[in-house]
N, CA and C atoms as an extended XYZ file, in Angstrom:
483
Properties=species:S:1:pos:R:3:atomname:S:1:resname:S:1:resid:I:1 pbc="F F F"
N        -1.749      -26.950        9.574 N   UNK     1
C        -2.150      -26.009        8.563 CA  UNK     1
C        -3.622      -25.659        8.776 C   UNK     1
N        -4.065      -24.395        8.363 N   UNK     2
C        -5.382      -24.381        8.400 CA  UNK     2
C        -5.939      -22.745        7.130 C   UNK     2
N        -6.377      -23.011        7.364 N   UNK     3
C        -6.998      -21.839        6.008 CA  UNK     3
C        -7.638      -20.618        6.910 C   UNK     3
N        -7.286      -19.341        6.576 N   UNK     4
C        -7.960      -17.798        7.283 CA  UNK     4
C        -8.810      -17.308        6.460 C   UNK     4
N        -8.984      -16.265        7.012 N   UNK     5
C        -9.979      -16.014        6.625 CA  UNK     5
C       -10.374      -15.609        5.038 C   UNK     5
N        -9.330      -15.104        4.878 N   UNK     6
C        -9.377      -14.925        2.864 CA  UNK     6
C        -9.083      -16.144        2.193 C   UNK     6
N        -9.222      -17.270        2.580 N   UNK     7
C        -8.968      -18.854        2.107 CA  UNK     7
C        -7.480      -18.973        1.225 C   UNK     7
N        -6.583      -18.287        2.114 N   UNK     8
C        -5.030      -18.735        1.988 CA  UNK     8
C        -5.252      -19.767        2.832 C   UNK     8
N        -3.868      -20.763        2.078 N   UNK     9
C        -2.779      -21.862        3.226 CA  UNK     9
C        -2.247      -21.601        4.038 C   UNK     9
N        -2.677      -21.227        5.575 N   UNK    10
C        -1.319      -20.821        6.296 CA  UNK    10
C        -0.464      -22.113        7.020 C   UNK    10
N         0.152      -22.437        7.249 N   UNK    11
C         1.499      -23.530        8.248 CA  UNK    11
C         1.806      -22.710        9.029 C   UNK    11
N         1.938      -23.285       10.209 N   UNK    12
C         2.587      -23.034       11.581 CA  UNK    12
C         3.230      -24.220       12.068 C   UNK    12
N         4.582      -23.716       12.754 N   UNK    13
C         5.235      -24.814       13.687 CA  UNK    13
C         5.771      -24.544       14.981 C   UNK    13
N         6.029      -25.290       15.795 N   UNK    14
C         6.460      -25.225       17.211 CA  UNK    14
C         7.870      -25.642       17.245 C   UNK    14
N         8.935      -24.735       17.530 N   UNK    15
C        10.081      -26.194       18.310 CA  UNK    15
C        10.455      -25.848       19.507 C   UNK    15
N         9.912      -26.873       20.024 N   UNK    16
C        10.200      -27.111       21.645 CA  UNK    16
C        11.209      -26.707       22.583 C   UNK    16
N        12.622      -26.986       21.862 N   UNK    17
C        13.453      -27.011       22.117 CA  UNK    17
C        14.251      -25.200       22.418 C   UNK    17
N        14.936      -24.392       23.269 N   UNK    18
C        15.292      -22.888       23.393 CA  UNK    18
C        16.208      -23.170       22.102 C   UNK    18
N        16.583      -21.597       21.199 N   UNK    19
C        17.400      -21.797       19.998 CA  UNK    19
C        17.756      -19.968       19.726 C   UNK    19
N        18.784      -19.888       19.752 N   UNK    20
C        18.825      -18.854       19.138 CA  UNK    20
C        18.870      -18.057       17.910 C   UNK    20
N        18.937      -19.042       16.937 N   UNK    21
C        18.739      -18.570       15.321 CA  UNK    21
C        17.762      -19.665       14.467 C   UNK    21
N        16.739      -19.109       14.207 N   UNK    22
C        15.795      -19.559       13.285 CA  UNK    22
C        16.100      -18.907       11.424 C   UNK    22
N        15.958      -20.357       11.013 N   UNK    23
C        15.986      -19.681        9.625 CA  UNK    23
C        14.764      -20.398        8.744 C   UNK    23
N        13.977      -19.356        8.126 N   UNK    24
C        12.845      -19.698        6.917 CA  UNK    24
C        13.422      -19.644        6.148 C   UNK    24
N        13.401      -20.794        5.038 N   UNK    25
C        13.095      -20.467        3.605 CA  UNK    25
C        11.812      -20.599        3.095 C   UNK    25
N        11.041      -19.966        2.259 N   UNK    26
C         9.579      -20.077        1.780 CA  UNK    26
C         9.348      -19.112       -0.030 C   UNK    26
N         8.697      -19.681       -0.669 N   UNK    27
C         8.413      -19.402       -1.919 CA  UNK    27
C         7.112      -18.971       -2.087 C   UNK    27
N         7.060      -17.880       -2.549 N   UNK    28
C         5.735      -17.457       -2.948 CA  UNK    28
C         5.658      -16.885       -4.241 C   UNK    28
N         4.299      -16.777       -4.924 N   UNK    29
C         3.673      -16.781       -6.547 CA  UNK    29
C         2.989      -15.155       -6.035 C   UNK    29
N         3.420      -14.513       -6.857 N   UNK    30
C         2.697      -13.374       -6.562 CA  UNK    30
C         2.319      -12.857       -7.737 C   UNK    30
N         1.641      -12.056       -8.324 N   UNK    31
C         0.934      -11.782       -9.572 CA  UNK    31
C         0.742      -10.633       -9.529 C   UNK    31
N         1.333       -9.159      -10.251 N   UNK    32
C         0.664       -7.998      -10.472 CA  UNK    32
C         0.466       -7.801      -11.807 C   UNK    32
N        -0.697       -7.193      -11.468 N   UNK    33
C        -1.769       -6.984      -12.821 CA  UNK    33
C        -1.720       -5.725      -13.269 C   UNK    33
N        -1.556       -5.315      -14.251 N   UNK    34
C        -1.652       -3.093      -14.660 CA  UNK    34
C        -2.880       -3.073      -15.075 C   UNK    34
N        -4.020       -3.194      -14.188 N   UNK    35
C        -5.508       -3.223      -14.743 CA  UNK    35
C        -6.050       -2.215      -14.215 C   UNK    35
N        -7.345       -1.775      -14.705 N   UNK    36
C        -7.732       -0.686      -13.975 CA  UNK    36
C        -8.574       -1.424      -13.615 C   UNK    36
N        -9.025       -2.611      -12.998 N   UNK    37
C        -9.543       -3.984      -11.753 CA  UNK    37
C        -9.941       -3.282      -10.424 C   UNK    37
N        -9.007       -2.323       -9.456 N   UNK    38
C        -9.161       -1.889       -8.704 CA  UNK    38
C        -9.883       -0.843       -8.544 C   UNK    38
N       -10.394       -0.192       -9.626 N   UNK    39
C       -11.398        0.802       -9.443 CA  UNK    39
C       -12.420        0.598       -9.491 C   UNK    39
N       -12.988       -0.744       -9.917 N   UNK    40
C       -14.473       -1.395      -10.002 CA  UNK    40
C       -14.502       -2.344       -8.973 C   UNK    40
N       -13.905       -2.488       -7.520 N   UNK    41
C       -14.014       -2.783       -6.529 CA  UNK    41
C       -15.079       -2.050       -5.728 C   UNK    41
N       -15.874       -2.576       -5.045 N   UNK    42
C       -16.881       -2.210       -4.568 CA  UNK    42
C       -16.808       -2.570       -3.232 C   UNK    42
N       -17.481       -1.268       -1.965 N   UNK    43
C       -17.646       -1.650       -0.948 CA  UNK    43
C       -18.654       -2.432       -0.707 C   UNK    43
N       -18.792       -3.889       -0.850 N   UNK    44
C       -20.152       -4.262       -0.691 CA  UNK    44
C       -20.687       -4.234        0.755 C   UNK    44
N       -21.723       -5.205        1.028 N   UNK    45
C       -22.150       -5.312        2.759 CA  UNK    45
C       -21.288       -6.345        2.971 C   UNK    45
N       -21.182       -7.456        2.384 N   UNK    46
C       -20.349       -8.463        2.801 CA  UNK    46
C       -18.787       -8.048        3.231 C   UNK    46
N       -18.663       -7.066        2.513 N   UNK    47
C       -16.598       -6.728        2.559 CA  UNK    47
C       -17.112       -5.769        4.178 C   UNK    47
N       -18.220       -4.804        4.315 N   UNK    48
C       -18.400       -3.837        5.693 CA  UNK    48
C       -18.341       -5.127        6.585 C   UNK    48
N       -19.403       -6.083        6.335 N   UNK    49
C       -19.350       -7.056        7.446 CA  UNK    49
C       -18.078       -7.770        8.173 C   UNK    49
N       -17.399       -8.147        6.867 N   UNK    50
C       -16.009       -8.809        7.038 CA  UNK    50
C       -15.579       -7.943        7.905 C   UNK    50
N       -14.794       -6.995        7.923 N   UNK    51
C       -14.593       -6.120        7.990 CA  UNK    51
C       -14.167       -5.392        9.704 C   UNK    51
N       -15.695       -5.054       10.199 N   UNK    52
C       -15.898       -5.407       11.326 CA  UNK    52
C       -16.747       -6.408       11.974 C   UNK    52
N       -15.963       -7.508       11.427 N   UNK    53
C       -16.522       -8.615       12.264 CA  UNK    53
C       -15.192       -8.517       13.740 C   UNK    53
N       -15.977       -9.533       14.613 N   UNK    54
C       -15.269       -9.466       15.835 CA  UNK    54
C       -14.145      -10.468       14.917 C   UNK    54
N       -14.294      -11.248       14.302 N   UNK    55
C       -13.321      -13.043       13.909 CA  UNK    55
C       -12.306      -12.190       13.170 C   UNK    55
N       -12.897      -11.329       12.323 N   UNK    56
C       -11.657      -10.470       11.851 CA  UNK    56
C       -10.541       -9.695       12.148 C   UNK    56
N       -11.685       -8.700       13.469 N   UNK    57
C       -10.220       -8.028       13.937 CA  UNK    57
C        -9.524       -8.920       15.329 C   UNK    57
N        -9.992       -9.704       15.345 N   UNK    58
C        -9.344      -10.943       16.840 CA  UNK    58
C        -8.323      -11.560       16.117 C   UNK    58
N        -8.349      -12.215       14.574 N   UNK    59
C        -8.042      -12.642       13.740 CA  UNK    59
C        -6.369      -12.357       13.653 C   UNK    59
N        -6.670      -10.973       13.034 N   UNK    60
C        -5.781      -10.110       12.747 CA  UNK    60
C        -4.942       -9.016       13.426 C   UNK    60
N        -5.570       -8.732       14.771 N   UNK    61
C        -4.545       -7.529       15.365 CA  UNK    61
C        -3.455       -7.398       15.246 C   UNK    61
N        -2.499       -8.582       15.224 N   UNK    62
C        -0.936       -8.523       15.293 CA  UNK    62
C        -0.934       -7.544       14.097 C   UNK    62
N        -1.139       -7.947       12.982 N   UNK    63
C        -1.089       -6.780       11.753 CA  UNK    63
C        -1.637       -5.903       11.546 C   UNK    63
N        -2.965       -5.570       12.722 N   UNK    64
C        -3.101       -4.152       12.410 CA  UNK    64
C        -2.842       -3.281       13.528 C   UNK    64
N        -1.795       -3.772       14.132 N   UNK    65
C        -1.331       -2.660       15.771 CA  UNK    65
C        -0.663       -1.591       14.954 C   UNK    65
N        -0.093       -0.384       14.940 N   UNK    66
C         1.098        0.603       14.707 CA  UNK    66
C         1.984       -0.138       14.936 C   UNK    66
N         3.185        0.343       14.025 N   UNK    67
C         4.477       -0.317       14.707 CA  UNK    67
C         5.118        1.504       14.584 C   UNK    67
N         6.719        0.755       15.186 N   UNK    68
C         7.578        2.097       14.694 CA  UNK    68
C         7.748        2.745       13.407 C   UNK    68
N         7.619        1.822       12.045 N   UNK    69
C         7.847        2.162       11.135 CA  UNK    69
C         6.720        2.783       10.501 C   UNK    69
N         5.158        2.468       10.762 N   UNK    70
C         4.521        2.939       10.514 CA  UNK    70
C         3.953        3.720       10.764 C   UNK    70
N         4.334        4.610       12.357 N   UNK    71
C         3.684        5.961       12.736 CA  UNK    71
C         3.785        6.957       11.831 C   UNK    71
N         2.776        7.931       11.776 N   UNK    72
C         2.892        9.112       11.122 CA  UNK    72
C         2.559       10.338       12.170 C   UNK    72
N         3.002       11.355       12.342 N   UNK    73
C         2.541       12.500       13.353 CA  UNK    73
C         0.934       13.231       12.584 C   UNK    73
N         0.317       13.245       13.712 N   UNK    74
C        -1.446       13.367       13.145 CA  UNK    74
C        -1.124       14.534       12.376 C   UNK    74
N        -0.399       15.619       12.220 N   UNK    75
C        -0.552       16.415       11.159 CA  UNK    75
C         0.136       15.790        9.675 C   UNK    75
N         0.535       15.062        9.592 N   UNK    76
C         1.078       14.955        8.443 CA  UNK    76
C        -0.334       13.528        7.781 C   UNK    76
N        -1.274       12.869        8.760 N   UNK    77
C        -2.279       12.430        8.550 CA  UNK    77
C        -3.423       13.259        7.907 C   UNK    77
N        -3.367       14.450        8.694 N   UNK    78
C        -4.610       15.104        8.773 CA  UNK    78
C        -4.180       15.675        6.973 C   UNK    78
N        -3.167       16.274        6.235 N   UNK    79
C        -2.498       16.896        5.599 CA  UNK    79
C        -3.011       15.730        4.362 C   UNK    79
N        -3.226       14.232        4.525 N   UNK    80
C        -3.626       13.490        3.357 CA  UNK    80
C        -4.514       13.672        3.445 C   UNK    80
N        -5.761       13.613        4.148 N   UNK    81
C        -6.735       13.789        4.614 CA  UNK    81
C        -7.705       15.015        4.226 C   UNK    81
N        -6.920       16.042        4.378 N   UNK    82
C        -7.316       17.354        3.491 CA  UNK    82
C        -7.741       17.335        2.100 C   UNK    82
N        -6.244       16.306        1.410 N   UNK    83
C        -6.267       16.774        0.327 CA  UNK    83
C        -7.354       15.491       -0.492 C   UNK    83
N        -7.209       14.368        0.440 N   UNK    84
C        -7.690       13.397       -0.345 CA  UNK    84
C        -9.551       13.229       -0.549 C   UNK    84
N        -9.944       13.933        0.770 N   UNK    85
C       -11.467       13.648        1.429 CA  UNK    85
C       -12.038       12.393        2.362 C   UNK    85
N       -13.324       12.487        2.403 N   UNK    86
C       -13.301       11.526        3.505 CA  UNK    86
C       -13.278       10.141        3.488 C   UNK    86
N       -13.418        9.302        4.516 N   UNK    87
C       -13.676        7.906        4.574 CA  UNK    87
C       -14.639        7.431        4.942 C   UNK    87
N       -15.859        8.034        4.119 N   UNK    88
C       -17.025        6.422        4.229 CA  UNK    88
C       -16.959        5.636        3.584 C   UNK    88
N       -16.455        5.792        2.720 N   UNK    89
C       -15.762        4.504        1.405 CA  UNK    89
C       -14.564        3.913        1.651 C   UNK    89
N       -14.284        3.055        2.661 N   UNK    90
C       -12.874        2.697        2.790 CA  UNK    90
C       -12.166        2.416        1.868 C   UNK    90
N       -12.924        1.528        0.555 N   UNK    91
C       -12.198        1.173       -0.499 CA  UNK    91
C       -12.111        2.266       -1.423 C   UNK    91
N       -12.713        3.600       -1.391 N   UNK    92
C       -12.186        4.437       -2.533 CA  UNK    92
C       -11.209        5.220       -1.821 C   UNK    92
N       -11.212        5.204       -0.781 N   UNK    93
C       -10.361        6.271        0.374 CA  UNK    93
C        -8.988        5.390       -0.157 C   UNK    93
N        -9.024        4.550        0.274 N   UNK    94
C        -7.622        3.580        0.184 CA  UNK    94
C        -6.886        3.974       -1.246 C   UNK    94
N        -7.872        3.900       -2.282 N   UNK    95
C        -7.121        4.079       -4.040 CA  UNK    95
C        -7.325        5.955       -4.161 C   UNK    95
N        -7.724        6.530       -3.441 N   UNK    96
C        -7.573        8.441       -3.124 CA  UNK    96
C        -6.268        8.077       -2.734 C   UNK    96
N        -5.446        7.727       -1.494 N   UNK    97
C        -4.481        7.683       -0.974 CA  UNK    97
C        -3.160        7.401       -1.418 C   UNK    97
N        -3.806        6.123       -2.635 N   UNK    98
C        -2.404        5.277       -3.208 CA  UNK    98
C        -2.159        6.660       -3.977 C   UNK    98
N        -3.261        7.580       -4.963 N   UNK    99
C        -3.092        8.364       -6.024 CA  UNK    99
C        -2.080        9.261       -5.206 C   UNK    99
N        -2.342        9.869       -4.421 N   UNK   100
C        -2.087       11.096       -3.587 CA  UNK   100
C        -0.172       10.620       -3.222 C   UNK   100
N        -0.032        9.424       -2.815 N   UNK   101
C         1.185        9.147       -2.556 CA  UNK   101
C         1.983        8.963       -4.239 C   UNK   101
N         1.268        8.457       -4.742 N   UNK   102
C         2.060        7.823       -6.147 CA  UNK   102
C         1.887        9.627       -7.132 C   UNK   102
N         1.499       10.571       -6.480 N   UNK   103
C         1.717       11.829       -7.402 CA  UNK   103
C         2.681       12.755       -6.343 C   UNK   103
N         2.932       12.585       -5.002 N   UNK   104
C         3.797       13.277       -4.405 CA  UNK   104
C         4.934       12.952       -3.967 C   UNK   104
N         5.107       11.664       -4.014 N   UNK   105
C         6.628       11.340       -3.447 CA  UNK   105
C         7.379       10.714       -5.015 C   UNK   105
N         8.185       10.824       -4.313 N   UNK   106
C         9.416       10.412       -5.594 CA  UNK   106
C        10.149        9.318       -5.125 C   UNK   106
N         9.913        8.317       -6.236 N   UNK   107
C        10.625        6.597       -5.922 CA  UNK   107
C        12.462        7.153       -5.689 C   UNK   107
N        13.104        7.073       -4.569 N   UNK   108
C        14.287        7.507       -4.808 CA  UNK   108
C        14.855        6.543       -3.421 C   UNK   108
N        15.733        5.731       -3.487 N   UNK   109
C        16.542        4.792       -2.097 CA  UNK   109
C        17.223        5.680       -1.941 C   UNK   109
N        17.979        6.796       -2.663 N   UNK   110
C        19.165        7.449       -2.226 CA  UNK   110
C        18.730        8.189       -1.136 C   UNK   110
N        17.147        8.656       -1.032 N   UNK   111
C        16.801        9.838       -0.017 CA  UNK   111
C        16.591        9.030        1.326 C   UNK   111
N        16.749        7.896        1.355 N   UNK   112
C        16.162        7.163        2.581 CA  UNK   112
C        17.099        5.775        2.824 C   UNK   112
N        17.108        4.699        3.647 N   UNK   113
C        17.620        3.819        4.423 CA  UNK   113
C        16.999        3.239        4.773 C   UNK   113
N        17.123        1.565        5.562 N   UNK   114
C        16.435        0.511        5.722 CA  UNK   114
C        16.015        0.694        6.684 C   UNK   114
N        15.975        1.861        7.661 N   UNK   115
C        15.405        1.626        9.148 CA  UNK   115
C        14.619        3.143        8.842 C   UNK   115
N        14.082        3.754        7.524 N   UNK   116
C        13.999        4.950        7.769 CA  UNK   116
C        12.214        4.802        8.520 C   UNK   116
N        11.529        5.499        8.632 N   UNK   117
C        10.196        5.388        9.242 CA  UNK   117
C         9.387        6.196        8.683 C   UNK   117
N         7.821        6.155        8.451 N   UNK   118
C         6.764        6.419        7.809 CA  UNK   118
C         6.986        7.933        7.963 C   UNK   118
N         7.136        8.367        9.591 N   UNK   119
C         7.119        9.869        9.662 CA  UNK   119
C         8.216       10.717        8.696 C   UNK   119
N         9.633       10.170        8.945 N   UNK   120
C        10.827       10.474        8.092 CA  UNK   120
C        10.641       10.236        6.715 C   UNK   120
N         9.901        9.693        6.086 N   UNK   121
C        10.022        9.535        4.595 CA  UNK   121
C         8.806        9.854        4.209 C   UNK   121
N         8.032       10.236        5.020 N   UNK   122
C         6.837       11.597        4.370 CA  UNK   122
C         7.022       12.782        4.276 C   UNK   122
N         8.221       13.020        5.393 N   UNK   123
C         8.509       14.499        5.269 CA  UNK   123
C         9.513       15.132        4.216 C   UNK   123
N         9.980       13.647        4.217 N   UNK   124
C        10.946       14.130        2.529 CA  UNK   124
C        10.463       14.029        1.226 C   UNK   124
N         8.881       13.107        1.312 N   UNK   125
C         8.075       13.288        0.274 CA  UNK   125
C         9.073       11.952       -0.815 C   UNK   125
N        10.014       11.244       -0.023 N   UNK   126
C        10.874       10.348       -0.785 CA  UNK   126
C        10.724        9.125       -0.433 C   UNK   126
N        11.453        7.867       -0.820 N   UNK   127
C        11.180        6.754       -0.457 CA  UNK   127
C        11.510        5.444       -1.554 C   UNK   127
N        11.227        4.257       -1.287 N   UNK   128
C        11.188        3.239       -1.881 CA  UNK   128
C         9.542        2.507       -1.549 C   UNK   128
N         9.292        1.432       -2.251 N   UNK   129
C         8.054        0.390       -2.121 CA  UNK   129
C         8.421        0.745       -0.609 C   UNK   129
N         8.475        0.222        0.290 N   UNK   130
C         8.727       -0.258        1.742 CA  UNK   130
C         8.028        1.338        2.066 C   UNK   130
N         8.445        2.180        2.296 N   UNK   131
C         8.323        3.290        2.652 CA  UNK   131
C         6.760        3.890        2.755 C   UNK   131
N         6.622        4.008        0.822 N   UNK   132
C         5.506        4.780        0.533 CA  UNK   132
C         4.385        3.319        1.093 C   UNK   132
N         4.472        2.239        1.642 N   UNK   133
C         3.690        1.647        2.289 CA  UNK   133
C         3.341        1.757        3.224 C   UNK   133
N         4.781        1.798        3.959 N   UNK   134
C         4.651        2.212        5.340 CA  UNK   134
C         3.265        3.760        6.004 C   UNK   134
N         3.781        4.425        5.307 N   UNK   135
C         3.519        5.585        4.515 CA  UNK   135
C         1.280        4.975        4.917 C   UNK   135
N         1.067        4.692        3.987 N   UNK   136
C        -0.283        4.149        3.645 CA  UNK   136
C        -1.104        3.643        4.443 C   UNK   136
N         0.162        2.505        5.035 N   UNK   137
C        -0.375        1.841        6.287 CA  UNK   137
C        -0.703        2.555        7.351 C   UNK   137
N         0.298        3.282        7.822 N   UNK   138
C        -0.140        4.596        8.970 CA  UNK   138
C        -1.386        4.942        8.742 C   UNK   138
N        -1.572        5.805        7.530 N   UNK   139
C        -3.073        6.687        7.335 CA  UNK   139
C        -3.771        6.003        7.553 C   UNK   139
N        -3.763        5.006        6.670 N   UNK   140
C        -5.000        4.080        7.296 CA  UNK   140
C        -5.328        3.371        8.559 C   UNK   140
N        -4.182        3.178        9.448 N   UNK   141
C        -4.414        2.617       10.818 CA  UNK   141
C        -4.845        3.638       12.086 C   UNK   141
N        -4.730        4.735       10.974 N   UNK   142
C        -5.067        6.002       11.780 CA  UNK   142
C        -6.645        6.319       11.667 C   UNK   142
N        -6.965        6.045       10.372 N   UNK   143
C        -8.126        6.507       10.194 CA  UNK   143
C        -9.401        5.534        9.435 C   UNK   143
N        -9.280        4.224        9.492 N   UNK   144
C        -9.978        3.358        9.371 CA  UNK   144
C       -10.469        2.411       10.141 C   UNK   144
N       -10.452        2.721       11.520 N   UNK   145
C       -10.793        1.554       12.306 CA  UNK   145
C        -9.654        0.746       12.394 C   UNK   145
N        -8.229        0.538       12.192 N   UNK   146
C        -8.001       -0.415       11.424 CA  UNK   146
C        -8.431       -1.645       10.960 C   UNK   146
N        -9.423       -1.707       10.105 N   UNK   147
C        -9.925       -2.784       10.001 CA  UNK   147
C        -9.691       -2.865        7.921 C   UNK   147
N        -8.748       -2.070        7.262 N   UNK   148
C        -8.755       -2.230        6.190 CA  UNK   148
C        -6.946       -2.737        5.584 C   UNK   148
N        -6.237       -2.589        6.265 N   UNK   149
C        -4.931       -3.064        6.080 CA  UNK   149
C        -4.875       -4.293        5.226 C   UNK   149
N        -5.610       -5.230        5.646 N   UNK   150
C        -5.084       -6.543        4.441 CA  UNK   150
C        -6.094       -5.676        3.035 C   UNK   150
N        -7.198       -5.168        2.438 N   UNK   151
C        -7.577       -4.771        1.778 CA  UNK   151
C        -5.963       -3.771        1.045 C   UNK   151
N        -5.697       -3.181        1.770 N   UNK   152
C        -4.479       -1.930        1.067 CA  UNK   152
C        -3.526       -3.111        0.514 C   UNK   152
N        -3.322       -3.665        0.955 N   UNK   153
C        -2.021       -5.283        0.940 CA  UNK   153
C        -2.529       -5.534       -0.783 C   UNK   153
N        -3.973       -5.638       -0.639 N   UNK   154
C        -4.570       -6.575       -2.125 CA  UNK   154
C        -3.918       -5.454       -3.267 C   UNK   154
N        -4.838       -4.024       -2.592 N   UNK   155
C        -4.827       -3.335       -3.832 CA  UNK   155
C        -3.261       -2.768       -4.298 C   UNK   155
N        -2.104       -2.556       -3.646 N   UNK   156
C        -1.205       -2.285       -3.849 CA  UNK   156
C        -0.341       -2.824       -4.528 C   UNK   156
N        -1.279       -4.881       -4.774 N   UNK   157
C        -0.476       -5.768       -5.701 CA  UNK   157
C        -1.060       -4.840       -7.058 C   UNK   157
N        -2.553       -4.306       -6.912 N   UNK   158
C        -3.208       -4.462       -8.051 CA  UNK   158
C        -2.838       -3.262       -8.898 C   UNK   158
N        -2.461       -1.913       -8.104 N   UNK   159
C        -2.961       -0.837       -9.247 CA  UNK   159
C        -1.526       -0.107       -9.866 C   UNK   159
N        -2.012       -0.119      -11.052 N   UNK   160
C        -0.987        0.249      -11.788 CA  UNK   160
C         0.122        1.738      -11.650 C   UNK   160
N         1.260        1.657      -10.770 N   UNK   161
C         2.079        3.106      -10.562 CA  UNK   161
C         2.483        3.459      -11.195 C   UNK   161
């Protein structure tokens, strides 16, 4: 076990042995709050430093590469981007973005599927949680350095939809 960088518990294990089916079980406490908490978040120097520190993004790449689900085609980036403004504020850019998604898409599973992808469920402006994340995550891995992804993770427990 050892503690990262936001002073979670993480566990890791090895088995030695070749296997073809692994199974986790694991429990987690999660807490959302309907506060308006997230708007008196501040970019301080310490969060820029974190941020781009080298320990951070060495840390973290696995979670902040693109995957399939999270590509978006640069116009449909550039198109939040327009409407939302810019990013020298990563942390107000991030809660511009949540607004912008949580006033244009519509919570709907019927319009979408478990394999649907960030690009496909922006263009229908539809989606579930999974989606309009996916959704978020893109913009921002597009246009933050990625160096703000676990930050979007926090605030998405926090702000009230």
């Amino acid at each position: 076990m050892h503690i990262d960088l936001w002073g979670n518990h993480v566990e890791t294990f090895f088995i030695p042995e070749q296997h073809h089916d692994l199974e986790v079980t694991t429990t987690s406490i999660v807490s959302i709050q309907k506060s308006p908490f997230i708007h008196r978040v501040e970019y301080s120097p310490e969060m820029k430093a974190i941020f781009h520190s080298e320990l951070f993004h060495n840390h973290y790449l696995s979670f902040i590469n693109e995957t399939e689900y999270t590509y978006l085609k640069p116009e449909q980036i550039e198109e939040v981007v327009n409407e939302v403004g810019g990013i020298e504020n990563p942390v107000q850019f991030s809660i511009a973005i949540m607004q912008y998604l949580h006033e244009k898409f519509t919570y709907n599973g019927d319009a979408i599927h478990v394999n649907t992808k960030a690009h496909e469920s922006f263009e229908l402006k539809n989606g579930v949680c999974q989606d309009i994340t996916h959704v978020m995550l893109g913009i921002l891995r597009a246009k933050i350095y990625r160096h703000v992804m676990l930050v979007v993770i926090y605030m998405l427990a926090k702000i009230p939809l």
